[in-house]
PDB file of N, CA, C, O and CB in Angstrom:
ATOM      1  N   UNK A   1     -32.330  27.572 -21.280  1.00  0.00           N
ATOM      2  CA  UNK A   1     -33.000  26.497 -22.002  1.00  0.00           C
ATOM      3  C   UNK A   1     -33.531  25.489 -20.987  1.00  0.00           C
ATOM      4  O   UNK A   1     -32.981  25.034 -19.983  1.00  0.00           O
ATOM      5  CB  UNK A   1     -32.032  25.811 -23.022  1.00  0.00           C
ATOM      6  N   UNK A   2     -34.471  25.306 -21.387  1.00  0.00           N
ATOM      7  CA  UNK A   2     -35.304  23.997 -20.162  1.00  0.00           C
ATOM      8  C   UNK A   2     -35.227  22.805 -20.724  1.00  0.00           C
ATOM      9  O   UNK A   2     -35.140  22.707 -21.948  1.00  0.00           O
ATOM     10  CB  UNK A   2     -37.099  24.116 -19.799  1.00  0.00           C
ATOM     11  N   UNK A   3     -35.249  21.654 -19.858  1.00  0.00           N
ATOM     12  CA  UNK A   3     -35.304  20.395 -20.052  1.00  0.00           C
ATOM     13  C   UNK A   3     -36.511  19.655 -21.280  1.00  0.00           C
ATOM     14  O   UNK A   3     -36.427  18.780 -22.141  1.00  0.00           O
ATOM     15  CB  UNK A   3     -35.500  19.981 -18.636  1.00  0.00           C
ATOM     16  N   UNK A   4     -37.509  20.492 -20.818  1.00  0.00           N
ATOM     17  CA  UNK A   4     -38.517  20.307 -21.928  1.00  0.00           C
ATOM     18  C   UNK A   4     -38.068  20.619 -23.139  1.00  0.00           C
ATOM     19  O   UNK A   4     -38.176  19.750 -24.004  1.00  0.00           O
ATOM     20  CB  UNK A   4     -39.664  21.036 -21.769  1.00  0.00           C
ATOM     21  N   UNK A   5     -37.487  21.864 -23.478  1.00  0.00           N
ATOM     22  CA  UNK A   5     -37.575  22.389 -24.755  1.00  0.00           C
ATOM     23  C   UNK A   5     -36.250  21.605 -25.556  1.00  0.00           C
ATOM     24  O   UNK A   5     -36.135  21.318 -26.747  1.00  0.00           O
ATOM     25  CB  UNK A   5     -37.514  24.137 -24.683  1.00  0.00           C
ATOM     26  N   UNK A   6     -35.327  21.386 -24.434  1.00  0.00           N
ATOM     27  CA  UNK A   6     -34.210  19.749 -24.956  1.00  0.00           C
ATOM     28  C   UNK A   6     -34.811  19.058 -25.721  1.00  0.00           C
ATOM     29  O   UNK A   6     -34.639  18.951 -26.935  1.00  0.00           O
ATOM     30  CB  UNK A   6     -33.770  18.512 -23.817  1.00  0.00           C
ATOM     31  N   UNK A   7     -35.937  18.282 -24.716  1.00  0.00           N
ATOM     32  CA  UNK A   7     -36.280  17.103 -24.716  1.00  0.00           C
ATOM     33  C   UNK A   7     -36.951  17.152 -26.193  1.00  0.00           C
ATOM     34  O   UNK A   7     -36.807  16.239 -27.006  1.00  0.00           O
ATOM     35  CB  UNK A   7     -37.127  16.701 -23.447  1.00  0.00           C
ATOM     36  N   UNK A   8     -37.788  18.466 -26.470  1.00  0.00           N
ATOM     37  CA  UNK A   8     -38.754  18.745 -27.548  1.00  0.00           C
ATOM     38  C   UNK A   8     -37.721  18.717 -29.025  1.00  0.00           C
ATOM     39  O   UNK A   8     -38.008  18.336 -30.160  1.00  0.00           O
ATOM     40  CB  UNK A   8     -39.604  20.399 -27.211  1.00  0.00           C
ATOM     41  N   UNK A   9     -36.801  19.120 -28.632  1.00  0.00           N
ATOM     42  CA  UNK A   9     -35.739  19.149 -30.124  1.00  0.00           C
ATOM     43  C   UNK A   9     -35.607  17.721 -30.129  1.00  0.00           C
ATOM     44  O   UNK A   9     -36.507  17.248 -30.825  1.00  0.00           O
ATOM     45  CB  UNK A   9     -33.965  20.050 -30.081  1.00  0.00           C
ATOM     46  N   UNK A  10     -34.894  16.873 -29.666  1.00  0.00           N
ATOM     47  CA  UNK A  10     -35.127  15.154 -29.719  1.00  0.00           C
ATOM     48  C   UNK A  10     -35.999  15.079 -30.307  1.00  0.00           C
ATOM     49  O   UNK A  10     -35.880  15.106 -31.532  1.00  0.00           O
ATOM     50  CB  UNK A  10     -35.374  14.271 -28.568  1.00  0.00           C
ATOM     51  N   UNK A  11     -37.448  14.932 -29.624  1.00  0.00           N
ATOM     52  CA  UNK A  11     -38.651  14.586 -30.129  1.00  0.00           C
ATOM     53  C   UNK A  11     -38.906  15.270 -31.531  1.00  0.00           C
ATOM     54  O   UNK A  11     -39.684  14.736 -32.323  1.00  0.00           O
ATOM     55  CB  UNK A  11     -39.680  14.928 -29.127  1.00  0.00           C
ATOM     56  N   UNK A  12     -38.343  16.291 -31.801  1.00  0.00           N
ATOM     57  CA  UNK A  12     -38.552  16.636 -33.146  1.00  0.00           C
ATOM     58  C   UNK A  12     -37.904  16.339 -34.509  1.00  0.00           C
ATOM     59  O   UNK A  12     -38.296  16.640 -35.637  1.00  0.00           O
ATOM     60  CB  UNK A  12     -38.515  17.665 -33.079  1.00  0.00           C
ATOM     61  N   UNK A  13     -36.667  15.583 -34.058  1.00  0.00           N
ATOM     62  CA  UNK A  13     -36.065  14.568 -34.674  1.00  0.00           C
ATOM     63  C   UNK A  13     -34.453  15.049 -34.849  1.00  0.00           C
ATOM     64  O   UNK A  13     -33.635  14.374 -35.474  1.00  0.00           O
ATOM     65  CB  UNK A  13     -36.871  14.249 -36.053  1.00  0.00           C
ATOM     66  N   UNK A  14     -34.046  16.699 -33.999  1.00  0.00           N
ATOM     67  CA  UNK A  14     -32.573  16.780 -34.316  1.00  0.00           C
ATOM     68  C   UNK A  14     -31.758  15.519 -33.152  1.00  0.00           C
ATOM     69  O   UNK A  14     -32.100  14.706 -32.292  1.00  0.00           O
ATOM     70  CB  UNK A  14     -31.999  18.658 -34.003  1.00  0.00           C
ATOM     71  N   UNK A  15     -30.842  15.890 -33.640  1.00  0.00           N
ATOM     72  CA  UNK A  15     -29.694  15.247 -33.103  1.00  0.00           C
ATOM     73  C   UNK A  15     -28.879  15.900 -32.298  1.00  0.00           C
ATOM     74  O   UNK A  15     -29.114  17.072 -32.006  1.00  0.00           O
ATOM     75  CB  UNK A  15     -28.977  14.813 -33.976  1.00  0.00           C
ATOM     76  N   UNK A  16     -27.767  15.219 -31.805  1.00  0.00           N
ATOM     77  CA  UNK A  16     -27.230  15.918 -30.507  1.00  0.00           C
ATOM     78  C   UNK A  16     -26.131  16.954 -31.043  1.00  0.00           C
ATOM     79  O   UNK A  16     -25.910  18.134 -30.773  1.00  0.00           O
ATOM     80  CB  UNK A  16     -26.518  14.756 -29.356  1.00  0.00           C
ATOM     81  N   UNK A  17     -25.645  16.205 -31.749  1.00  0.00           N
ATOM     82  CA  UNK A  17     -24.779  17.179 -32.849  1.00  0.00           C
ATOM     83  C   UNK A  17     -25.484  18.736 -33.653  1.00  0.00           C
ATOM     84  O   UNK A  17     -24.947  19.820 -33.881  1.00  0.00           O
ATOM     85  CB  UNK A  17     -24.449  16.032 -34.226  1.00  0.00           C
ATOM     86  N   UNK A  18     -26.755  18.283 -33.894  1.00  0.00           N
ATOM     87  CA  UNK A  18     -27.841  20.049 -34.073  1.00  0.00           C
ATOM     88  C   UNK A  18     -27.484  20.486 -33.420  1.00  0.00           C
ATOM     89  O   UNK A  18     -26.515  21.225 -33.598  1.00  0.00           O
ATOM     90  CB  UNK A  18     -29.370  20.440 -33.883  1.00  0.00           C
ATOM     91  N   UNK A  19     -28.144  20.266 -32.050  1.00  0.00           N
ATOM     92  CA  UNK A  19     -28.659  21.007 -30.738  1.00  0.00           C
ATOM     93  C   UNK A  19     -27.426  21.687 -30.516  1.00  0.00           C
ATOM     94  O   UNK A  19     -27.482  22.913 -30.419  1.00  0.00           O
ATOM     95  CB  UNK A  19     -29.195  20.052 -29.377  1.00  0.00           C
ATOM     96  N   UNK A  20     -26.120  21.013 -30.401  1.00  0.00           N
ATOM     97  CA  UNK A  20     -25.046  21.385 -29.612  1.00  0.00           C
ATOM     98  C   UNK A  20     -24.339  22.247 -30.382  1.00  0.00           C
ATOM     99  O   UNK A  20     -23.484  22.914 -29.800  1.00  0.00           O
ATOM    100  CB  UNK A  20     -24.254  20.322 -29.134  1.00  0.00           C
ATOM    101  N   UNK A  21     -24.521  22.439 -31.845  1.00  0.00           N
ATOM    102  CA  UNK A  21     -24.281  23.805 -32.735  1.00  0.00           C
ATOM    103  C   UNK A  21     -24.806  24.507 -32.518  1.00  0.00           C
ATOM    104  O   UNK A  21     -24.322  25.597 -32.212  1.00  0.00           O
ATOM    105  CB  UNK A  21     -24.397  23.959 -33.873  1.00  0.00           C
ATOM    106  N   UNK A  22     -26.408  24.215 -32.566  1.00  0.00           N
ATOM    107  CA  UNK A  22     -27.524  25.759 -32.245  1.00  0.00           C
ATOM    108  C   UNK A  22     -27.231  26.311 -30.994  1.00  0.00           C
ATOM    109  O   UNK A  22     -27.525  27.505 -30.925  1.00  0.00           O
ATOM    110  CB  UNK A  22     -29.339  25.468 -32.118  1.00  0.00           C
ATOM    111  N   UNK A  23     -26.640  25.716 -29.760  1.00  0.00           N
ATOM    112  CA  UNK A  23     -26.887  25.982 -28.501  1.00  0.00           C
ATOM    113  C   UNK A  23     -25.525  25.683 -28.095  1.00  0.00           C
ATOM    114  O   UNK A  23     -25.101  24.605 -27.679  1.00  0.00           O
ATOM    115  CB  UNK A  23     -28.047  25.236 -27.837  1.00  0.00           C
ATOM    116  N   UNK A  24     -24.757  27.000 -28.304  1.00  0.00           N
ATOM    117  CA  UNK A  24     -23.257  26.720 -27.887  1.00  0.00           C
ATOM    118  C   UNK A  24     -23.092  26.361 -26.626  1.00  0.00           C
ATOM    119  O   UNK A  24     -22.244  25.607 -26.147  1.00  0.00           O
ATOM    120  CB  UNK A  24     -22.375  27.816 -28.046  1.00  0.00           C
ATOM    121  N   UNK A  25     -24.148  27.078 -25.997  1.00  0.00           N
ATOM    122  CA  UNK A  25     -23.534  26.964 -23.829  1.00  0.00           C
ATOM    123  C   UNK A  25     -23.564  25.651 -23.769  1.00  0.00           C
ATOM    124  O   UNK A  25     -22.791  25.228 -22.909  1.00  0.00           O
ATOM    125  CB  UNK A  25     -24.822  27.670 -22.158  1.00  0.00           C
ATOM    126  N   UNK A  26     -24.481  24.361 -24.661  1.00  0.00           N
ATOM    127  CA  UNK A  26     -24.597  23.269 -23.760  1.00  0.00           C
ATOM    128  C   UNK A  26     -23.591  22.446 -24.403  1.00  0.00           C
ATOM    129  O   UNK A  26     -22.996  22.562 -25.475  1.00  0.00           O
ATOM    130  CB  UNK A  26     -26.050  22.608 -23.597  1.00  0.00           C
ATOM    131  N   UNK A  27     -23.540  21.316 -23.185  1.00  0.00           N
ATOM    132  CA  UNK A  27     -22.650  20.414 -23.882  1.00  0.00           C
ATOM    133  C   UNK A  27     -22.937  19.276 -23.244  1.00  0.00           C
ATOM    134  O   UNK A  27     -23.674  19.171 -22.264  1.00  0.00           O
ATOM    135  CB  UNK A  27     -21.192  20.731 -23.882  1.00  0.00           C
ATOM    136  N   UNK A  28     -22.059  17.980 -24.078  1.00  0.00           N
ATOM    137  CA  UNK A  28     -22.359  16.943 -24.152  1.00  0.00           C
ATOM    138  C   UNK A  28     -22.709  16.290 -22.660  1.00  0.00           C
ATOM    139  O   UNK A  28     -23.207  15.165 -22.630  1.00  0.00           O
ATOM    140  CB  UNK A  28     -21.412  16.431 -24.903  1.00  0.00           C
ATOM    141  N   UNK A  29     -22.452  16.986 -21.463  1.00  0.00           N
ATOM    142  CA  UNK A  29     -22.020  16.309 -20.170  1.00  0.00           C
ATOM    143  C   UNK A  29     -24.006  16.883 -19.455  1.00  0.00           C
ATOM    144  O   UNK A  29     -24.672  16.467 -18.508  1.00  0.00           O
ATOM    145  CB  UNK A  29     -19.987  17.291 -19.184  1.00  0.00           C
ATOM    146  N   UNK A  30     -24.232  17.793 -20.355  1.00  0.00           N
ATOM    147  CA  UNK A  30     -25.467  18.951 -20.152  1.00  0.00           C
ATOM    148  C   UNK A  30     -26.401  17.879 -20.313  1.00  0.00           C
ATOM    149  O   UNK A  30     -27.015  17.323 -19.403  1.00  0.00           O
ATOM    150  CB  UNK A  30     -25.682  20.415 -21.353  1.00  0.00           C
ATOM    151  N   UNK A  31     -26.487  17.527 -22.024  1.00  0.00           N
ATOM    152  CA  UNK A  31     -27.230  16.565 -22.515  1.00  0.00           C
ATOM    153  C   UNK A  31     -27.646  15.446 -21.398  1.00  0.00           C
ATOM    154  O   UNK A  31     -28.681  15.015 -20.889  1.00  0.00           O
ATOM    155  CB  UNK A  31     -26.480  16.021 -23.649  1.00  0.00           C
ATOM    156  N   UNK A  32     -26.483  15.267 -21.331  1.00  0.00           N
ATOM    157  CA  UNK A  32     -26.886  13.474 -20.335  1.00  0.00           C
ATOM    158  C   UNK A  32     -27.259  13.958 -19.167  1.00  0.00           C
ATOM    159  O   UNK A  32     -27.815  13.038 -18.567  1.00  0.00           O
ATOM    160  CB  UNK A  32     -25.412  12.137 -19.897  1.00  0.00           C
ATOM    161  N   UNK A  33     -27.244  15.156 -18.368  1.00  0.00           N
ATOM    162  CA  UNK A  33     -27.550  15.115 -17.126  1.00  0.00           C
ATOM    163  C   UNK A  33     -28.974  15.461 -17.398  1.00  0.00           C
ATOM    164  O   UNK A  33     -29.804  15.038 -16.594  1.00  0.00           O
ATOM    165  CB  UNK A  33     -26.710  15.983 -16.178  1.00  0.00           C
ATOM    166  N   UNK A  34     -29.393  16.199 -18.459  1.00  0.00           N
ATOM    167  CA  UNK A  34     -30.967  15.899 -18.929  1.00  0.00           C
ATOM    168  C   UNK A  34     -32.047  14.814 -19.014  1.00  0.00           C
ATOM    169  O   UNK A  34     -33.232  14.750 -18.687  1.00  0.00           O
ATOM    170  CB  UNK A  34     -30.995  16.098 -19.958  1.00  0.00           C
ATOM    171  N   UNK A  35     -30.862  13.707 -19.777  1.00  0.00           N
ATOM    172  CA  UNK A  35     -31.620  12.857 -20.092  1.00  0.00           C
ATOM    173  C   UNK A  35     -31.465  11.854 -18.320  1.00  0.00           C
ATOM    174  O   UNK A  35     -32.226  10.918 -18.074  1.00  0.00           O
ATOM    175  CB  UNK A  35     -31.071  12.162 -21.749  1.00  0.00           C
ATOM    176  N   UNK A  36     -30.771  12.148 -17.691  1.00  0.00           N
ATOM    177  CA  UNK A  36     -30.485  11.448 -15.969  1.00  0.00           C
ATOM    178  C   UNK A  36     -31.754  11.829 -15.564  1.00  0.00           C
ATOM    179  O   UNK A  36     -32.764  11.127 -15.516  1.00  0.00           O
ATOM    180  CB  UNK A  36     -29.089  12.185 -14.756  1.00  0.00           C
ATOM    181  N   UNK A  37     -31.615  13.048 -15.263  1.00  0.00           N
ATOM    182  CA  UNK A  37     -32.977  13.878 -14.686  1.00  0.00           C
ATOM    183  C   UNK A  37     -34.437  13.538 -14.973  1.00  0.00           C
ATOM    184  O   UNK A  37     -35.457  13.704 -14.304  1.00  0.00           O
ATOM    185  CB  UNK A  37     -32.937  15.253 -15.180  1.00  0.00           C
ATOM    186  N   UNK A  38     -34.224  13.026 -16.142  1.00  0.00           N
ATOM    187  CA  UNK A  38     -35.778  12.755 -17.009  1.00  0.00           C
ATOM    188  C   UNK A  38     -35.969  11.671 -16.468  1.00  0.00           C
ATOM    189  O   UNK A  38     -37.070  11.467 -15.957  1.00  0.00           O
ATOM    190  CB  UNK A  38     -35.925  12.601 -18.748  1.00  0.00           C
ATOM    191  N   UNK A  39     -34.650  10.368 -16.413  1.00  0.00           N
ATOM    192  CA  UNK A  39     -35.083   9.426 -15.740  1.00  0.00           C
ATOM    193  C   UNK A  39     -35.442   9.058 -14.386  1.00  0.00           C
ATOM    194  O   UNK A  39     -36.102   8.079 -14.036  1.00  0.00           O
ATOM    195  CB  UNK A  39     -34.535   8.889 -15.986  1.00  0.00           C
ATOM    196  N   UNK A  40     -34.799  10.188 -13.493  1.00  0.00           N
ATOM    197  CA  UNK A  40     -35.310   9.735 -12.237  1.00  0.00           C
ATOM    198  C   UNK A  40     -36.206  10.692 -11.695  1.00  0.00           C
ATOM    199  O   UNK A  40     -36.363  10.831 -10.482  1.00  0.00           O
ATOM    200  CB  UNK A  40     -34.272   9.455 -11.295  1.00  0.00           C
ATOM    201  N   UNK A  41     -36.896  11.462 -12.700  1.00  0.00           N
ATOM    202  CA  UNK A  41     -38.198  11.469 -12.578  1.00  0.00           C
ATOM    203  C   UNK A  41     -39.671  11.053 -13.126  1.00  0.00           C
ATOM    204  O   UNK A  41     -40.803  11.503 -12.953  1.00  0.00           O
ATOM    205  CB  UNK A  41     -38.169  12.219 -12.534  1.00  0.00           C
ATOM    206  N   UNK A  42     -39.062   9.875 -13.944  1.00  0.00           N
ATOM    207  CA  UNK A  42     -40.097   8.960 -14.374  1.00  0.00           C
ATOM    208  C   UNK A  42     -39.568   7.787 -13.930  1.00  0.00           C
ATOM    209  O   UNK A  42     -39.813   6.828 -14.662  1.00  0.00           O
ATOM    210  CB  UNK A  42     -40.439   8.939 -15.848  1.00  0.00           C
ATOM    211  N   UNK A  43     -39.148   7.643 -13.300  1.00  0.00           N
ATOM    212  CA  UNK A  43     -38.705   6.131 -12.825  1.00  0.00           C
ATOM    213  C   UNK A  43     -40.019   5.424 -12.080  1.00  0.00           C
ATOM    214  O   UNK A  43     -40.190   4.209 -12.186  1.00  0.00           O
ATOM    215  CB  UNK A  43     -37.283   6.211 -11.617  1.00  0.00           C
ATOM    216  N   UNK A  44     -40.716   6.061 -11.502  1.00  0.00           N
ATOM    217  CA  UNK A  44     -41.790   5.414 -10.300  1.00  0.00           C
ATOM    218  C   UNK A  44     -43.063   5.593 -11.826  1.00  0.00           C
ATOM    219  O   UNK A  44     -43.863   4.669 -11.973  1.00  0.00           O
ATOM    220  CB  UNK A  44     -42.161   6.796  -8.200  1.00  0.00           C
ATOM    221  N   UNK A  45     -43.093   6.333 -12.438  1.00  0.00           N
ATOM    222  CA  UNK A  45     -44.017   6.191 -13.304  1.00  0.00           C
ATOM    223  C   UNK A  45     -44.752   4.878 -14.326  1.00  0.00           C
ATOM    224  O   UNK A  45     -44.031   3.916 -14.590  1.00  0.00           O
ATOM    225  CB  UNK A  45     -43.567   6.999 -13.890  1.00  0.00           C
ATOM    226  N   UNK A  46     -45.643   4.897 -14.658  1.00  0.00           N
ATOM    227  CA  UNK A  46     -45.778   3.897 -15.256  1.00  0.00           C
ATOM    228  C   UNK A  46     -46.957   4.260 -16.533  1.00  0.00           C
ATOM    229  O   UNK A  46     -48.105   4.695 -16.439  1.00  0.00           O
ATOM    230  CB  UNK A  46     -46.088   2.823 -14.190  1.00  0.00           C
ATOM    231  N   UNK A  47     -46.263   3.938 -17.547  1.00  0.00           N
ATOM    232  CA  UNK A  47     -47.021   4.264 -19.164  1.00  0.00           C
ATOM    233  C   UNK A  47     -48.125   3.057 -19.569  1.00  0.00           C
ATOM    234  O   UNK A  47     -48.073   1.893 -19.173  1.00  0.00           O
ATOM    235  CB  UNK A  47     -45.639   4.240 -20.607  1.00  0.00           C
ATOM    236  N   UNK A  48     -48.925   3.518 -20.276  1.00  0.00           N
ATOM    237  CA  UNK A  48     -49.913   2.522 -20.259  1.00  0.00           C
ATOM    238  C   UNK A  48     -50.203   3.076 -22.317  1.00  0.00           C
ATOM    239  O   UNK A  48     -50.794   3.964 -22.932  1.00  0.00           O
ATOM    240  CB  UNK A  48     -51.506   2.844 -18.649  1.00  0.00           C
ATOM    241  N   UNK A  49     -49.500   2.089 -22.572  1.00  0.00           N
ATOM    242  CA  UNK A  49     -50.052   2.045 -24.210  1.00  0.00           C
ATOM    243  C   UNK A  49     -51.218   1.605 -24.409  1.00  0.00           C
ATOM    244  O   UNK A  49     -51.588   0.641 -23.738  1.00  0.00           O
ATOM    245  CB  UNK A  49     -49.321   1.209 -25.144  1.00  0.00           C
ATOM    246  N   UNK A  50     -52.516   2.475 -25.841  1.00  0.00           N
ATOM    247  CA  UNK A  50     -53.434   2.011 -25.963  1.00  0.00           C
ATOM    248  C   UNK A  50     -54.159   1.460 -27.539  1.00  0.00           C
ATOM    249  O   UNK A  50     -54.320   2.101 -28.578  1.00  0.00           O
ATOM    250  CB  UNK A  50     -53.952   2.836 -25.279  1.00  0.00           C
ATOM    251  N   UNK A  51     -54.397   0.445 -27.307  1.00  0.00           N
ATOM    252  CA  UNK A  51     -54.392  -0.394 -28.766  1.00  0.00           C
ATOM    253  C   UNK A  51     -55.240   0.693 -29.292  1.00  0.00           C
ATOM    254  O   UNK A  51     -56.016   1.329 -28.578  1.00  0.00           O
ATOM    255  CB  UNK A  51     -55.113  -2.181 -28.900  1.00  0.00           C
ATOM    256  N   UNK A  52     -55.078   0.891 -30.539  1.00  0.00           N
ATOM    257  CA  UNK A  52     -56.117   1.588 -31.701  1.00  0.00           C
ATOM    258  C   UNK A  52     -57.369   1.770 -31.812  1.00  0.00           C
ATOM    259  O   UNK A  52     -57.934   0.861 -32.422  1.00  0.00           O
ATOM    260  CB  UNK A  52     -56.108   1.106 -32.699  1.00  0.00           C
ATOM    261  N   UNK A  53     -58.034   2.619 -31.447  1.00  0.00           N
ATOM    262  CA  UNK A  53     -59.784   2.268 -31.505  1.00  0.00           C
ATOM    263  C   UNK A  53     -60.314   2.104 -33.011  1.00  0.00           C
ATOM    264  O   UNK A  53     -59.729   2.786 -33.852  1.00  0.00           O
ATOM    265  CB  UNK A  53     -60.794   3.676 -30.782  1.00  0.00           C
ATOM    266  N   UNK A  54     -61.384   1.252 -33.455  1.00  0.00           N
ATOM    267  CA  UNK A  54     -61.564   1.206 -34.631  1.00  0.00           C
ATOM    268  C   UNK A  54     -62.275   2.500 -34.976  1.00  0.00           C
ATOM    269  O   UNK A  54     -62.871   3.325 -34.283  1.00  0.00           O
ATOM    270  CB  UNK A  54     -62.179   0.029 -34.958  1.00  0.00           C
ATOM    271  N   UNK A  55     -61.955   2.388 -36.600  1.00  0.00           N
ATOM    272  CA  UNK A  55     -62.425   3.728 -36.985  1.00  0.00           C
ATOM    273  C   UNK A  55     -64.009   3.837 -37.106  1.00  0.00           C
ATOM    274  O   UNK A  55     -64.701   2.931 -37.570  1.00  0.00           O
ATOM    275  CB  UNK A  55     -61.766   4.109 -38.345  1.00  0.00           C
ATOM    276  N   UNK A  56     -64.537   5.130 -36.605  1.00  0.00           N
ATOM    277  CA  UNK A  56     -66.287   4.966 -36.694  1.00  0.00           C
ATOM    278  C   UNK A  56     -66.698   4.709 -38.530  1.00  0.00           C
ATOM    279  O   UNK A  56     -66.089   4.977 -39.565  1.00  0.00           O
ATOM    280  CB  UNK A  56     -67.221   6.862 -35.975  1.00  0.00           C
ATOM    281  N   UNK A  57     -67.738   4.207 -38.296  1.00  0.00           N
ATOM    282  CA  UNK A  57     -67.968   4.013 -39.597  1.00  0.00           C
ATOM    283  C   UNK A  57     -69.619   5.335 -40.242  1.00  0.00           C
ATOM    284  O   UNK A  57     -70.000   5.320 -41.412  1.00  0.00           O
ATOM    285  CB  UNK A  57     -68.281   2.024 -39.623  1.00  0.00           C
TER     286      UNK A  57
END
């Protein structure tokens, strides 16, 4: 299982408690070293939110 496809169950709205039924090998210590990893490779990153464009008319 890859970090992405983790990350993609989150984003898809299960919980850690899903995941960790569907996916016996991982566990709770798995999880967090995922979510570690994610952070220190977005740490130097920087997100740029963008206000709404109006709708064409």
């Amino acid at each position: 299982l890859s970090v992405e496809f983790i990350l993609g169950l989150f984003a898809a709205g299960w919980t850690e408690l899903q995941i960790l039924e569907s996916y016996p090998t991982l566990t709770r210590e798995s999880i967090r070293a995922i979510f570690a990893f994610t952070v220190e490779c977005m740490q130097d990153e920087v997100i740029y939110t963008l206000a709404p464009m109006a709708e064409a008319r």
